[in-house]
C-alpha positions in Angstrom: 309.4 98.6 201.3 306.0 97.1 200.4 308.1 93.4 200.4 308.4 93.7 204.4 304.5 94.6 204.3 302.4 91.6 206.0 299.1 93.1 204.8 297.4 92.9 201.4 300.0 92.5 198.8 299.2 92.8 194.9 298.0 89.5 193.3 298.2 90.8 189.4 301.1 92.5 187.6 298.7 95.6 187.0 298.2 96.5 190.7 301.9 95.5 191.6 303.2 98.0 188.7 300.6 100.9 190.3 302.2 99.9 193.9 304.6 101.3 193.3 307.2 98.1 193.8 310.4 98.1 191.5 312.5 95.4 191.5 316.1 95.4 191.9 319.2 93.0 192.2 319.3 90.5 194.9 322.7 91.9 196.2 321.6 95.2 196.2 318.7 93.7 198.1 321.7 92.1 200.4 323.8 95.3 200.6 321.0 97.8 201.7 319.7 95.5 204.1 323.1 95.1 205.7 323.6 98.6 205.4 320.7 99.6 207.5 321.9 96.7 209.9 325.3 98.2 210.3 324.0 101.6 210.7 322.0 100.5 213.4 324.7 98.9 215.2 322.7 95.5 214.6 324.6 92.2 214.7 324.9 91.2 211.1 325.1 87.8 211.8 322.9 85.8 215.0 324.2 83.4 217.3 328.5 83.6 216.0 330.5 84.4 218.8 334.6 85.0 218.5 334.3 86.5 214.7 333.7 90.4 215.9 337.5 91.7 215.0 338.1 88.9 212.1 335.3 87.2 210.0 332.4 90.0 210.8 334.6 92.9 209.1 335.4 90.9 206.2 332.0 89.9 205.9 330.3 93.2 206.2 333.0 94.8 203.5 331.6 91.1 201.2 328.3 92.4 201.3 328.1 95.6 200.8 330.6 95.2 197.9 327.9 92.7 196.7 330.5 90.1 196.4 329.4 86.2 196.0 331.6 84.6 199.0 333.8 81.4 200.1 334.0 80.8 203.3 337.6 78.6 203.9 337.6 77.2 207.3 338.0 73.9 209.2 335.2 71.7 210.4 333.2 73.1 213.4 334.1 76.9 212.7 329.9 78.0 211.8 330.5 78.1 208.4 327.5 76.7 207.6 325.8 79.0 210.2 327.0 81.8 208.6 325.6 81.1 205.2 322.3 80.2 206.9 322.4 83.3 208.7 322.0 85.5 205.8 318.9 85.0 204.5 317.6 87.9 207.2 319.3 90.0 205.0 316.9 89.4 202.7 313.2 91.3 201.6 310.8 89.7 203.9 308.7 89.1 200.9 309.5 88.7 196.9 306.8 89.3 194.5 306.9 86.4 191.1 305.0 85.0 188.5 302.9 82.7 189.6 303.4 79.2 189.4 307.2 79.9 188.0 309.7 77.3 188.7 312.6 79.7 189.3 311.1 82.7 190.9 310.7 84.8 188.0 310.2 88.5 188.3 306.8 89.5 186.7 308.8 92.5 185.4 311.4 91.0 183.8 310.5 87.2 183.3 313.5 84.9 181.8 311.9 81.5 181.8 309.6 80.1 178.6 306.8 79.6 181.0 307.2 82.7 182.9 307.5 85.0 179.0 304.5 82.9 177.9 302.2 84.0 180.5 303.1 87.7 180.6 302.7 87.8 177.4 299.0 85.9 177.4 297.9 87.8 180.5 299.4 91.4 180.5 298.6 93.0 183.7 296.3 90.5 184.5 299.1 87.8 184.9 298.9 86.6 188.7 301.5 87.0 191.0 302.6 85.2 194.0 304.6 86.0 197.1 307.4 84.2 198.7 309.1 84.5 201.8 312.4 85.3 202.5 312.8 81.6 204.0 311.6 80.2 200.5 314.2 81.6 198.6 317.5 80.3 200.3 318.3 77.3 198.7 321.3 75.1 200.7 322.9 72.0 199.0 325.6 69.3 200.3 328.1 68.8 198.2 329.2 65.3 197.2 330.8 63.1 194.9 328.2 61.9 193.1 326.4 65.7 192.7 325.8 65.6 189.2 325.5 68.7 186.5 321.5 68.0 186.3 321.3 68.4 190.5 322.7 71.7 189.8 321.7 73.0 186.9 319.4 70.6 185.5 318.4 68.2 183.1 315.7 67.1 180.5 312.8 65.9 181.5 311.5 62.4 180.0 308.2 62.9 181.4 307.9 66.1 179.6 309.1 64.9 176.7 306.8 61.8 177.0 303.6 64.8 177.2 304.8 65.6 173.2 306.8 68.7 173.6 310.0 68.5 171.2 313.6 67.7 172.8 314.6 71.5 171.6 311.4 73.4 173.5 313.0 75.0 176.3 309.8 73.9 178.6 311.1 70.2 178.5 313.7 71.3 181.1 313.7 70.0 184.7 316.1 72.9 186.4 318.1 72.1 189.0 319.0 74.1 192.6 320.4 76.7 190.6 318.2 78.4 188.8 315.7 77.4 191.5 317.6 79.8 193.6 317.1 82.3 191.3 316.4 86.0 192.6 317.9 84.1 195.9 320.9 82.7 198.1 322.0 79.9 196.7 325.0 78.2 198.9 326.8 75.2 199.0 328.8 73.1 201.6 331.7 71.2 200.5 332.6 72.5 197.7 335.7 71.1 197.4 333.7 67.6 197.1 332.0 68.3 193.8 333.2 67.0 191.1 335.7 69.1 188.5 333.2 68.5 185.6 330.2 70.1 188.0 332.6 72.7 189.4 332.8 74.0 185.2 329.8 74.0 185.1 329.4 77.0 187.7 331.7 79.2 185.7 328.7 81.2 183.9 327.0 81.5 187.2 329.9 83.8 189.3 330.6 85.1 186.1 328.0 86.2 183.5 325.4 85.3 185.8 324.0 82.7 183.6 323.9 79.0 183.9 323.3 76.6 180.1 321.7 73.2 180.4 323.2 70.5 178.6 323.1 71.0 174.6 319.9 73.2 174.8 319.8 76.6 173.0 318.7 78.3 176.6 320.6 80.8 178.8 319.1 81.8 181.7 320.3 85.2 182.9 319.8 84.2 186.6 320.0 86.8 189.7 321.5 84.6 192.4 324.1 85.5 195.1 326.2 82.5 195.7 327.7 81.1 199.2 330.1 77.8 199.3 332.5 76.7 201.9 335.0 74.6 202.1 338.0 73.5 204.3 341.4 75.2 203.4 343.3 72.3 202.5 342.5 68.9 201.3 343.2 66.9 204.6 340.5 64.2 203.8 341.8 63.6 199.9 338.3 64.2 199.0 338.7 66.9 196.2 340.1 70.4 196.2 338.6 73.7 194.3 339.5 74.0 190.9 342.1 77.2 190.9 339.3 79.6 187.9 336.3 78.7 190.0 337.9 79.9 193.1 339.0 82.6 191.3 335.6 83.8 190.4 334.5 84.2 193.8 334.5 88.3 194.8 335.7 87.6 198.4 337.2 84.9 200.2 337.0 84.7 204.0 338.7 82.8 206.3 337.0 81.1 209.7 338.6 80.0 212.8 338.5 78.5 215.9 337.3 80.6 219.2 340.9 82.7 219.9 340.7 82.4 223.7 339.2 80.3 226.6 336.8 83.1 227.1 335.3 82.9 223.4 334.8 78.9 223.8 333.1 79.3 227.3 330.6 81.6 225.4 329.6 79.1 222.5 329.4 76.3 225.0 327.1 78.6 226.9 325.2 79.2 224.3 324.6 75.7 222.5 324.1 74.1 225.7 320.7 73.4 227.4 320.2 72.3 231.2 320.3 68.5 231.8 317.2 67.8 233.6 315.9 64.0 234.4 314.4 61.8 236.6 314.1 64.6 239.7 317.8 65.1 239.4 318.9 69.2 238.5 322.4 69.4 236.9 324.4 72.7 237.7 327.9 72.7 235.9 330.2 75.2 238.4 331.5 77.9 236.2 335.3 76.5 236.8 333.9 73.0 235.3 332.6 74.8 231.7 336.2 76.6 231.7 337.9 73.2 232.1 336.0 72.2 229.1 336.5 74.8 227.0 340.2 74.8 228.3 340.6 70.8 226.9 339.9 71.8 223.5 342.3 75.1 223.3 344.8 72.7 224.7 344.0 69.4 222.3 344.4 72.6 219.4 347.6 73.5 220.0 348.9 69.8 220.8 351.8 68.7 219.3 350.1 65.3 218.0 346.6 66.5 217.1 346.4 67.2 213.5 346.2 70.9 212.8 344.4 70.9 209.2 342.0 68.2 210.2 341.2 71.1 213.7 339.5 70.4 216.6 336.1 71.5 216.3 333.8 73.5 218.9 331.7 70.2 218.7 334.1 68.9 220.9 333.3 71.3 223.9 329.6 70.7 223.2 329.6 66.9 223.3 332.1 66.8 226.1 330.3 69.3 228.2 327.2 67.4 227.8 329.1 63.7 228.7 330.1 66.1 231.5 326.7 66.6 232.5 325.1 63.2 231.9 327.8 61.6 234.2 327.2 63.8 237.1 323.6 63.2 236.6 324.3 59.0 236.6 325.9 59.5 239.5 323.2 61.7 241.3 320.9 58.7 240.4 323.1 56.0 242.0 323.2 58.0 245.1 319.8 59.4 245.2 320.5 62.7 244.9 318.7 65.1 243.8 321.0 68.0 242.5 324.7 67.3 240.5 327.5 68.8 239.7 330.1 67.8 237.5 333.7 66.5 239.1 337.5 66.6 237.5 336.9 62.7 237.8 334.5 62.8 235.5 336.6 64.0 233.0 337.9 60.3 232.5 334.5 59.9 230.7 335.1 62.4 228.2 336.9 59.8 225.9 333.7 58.8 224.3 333.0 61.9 223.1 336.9 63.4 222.2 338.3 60.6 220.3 336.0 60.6 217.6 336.5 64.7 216.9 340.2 64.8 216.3 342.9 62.9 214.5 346.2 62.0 215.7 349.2 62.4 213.7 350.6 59.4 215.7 348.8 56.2 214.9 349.7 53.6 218.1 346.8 52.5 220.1 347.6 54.5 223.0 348.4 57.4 221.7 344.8 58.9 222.0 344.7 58.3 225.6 348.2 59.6 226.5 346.6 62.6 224.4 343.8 63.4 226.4 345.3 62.5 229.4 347.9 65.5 228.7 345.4 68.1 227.5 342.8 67.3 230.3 345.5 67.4 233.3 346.8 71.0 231.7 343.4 72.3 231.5 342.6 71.2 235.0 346.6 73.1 235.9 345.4 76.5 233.9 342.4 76.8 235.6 343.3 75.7 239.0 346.0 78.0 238.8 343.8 81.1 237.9 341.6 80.7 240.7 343.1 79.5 243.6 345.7 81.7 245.4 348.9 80.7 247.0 348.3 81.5 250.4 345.2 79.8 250.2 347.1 76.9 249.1 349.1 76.6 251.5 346.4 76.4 254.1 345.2 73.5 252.1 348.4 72.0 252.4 348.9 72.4 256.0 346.0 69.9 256.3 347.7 67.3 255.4 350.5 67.5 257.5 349.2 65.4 259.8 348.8 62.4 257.5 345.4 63.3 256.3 344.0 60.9 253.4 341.2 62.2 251.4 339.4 59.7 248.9 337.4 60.8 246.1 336.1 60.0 243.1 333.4 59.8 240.2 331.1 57.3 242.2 331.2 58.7 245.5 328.5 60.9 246.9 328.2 64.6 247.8 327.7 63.9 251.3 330.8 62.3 251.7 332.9 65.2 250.3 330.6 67.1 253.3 332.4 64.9 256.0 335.9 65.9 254.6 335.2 69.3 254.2 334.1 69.6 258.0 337.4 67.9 258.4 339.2 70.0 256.5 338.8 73.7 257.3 341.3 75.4 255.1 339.8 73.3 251.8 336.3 74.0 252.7 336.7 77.7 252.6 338.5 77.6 249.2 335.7 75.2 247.7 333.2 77.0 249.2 335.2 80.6 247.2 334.8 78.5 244.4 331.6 77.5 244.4 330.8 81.6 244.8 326.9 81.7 244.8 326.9 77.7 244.9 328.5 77.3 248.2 325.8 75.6 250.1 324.9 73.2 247.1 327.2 70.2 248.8 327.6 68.8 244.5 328.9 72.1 243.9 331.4 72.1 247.0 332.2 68.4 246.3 333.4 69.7 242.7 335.3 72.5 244.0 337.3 70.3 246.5 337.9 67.7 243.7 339.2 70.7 241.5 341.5 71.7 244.6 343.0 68.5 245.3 343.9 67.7 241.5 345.3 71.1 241.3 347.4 70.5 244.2 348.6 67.2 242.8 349.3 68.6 239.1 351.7 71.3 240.8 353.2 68.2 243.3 352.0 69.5 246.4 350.1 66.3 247.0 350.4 62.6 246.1 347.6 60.8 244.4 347.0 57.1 243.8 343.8 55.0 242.5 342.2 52.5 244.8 341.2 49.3 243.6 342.8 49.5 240.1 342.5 52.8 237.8 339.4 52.2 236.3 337.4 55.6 236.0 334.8 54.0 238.9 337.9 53.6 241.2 338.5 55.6 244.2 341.2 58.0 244.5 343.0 59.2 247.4 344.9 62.3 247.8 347.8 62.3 250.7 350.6 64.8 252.0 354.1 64.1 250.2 356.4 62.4 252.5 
């Protein structure tokens, strides 16, 4: 289409009418473009992982049905991504009238302005080109949002200039119709208030939006976006039942299904931590404890399940992960790190803030992510180390063997026990798979070994000088 063209495009109405460019609905626009996508066997949507056999469907059916969406999900579940997302669905470029406030089309102009100069110019009247970027329009919802940040409101200025309170050009428009012949979407929209959320009625239904007392309809082409979070766990506001209503589909978001899923996002989102001559590798069993934490903090009995746990979570502990194995590496003057179970004691700094507890007692938080961490540690420990490699382990210890670890010590000294220590060097060094001569990765296989050992009470484990996460642990034989 002569939109996607990057070459000379028409600069008057006359020579876009003999281009041969028509214009058409920015849905249809939406709907063909996904089409073609779809055909194609194109993702529809970059960079949202989990949502293939759930959201994706539902969202593919919304579009080509030309439906304005709500996406109902809680916090952390790419909602927002999504919206953002579909702006590629869109022309790359959109002929209007130049210098219109609302992207008029020069074919079928519905602002004062935008009629005026038609009319005056003919096929003369210039046109302008905007990108496909230029004509998504995103707004935060709040409390304060007012019906003029939406829709709009009179201009004193204007006013001030000697145009008369009824003349149509005295209008400052809002987001809306600035959207126009675009995406307009809206987080939060549960936070506007109930007088604003009126005030969208004409736009989902008769695709129209009226400003204040003013004798002016706009007939506005706009496909609308919102999200919002199911239920009204923060008391903030909830979605008035006929707006809802007027939305053509609504789509549900959730949280990655399966360990697998959250490894990917975390993958994804994350970048290297690099600093100081120090190179952080996370082991591949180290990620899966992360992602494993927050499946387990979801389906915890005291975590609150409307508020959710959000992927954020496995982002900012994966990076705490990371930036503790690299303070570490400094300390000892090493040069590579890898990330240990005991650094997971560090991880409170960037859990407690991203989920709420339904029980309120100071310690409940850290008996909390005590439990969640020590069963993700179990799950994975359990899914890669085999029994009779266990036992082998074990055998080690028989003689009284004590092994002391911990989130201060260096790799080099997890070297010395694993010399010592046959039967867990060879199961670190499985672990560590391509790693194994990286002594940081082999010093976080062995710590993943011996806390595995202890969570199924094969071995006995005690702090050393006090329990702070600096302390030392040992890990001993049971008597």
């Amino acid at each position: 289409m002569l939109g996607d063209v990057s070459g000379d495009r028409p600069a008057t109405l006359g020579k876009l009418k003999a281009s041969g460019w028509r214009s058409q609905p920015v849905a249809r626009e939406i709907q063909r473009n996904a089409a073609e996508r779809i055909a194609a066997g194109s993702q529809l949507v970059e960079g949202v992982i989990g949502f293939d056999g759930s959201v994706i469907p539902q969202l593919e059916n919304a579009l080509l049905a030309g439906h304005d969406i709500i996406f109902l999900g809680e916090r952390g579940q790419a909602k927002s991504r999504i919206m953002r997302s579909l702006s590629a669905l869109l022309d790359a470029w959109l002929p209007i009238v130049a210098g219109s406030e609302i992207n008029d089309d020069p074919t079928r102009p519905v602002s004062k302005f935008a009629r005026d100069l038609v009319a005056e110019a003919g096929d003369e009247c210039p046109i302008e080109w905007v990108s496909r970027e230029d004509r998504f329009t995103e707004k935060l919802a709040t409390p304060d949002t007012s019906m003029a940040d939406v829709l709009g409101e009179i201009d004193p200025m204007k006013v001030a200039e000697g145009r008369y309170l009824s003349d149509e050009l005295t209008v400052h428009y809002g987001l809306l119709p600035r959207a126009n012949r675009g995406i307009f979407a809206i987080n939060e929209l549960a936070d506007l208030a109930a007088r604003v959320q009126v005030g969208l009625f004409n736009i989902l239904e008769e695709r129209d939006v009226q400003i204040r007392g003013y004798k002016v309809r706009l007939p506005l082409d706009v496909v609308f976006l919102a999200s919002a979070n199911p239920e009204d766990y923060t008391n903030r506001g909830r979605i008035i039942t006929p707006l809802k209503d007027r939305f053509g589909s609504e789509i549900r978001t959730h949280y990655p299904k399966d360990t697998r899923a959250e490894l990917a996002v975390i993958a994804q989102e994350t970048r290297p931590l690099r600093a100081a001559g120090v190179v952080v590798r996370t082991p591949e069993f180290m990620s899966e404890v992360i992602a494993e934490i927050s499946q387990q903090a979801r389906s915890h009995p005291h975590v609150n399940k409307r508020s959710g746990v959000s992927v954020r979570m496995s982002l900012a502990n994966h990076e705490i992960l990371e930036a503790n194995a690299m303070r570490r590496a400094l300390r000892c003057g090493e040069s590579e790190a890898a990330p240990r179970v005991s650094d997971l004691a560090f991880l409170a700094a960037s859990m407690f803030g991203k989920i709420e507890l339904d029980a309120f007692d100071d310690e409940a938080g850290e008996r909390v992510f005590a439990e969640v961490a020590s069963k993700a540690v179990l799950k994975v420990f359990t899914r890669l180390c085999g029994d009779e490699q266990i036992l082998e382990v074990i055998e080690g210890f028989r003689d009284g063997t004590v092994v002391v670890v911990g989130d201060q010590v260096s790799s080099g000294n997890y070297t010395d026990i694993l010399v010592r220590m046959p039967a867990l060097e060879r199961l670190a060094m499985s672990l560590a798979v391509a790693d194994h001569e990286n002594p940081a990765a082999l010093a976080s296989a062995a710590e993943l070994i011996l806390e595995g050992l202890h969570l199924t009470g094969k071995l006995s484990k005690s702090a050393v000088d006090g329990s702070s996460p600096e302390a030392g642990i040992t890990y001993s034989g049971r008597c």
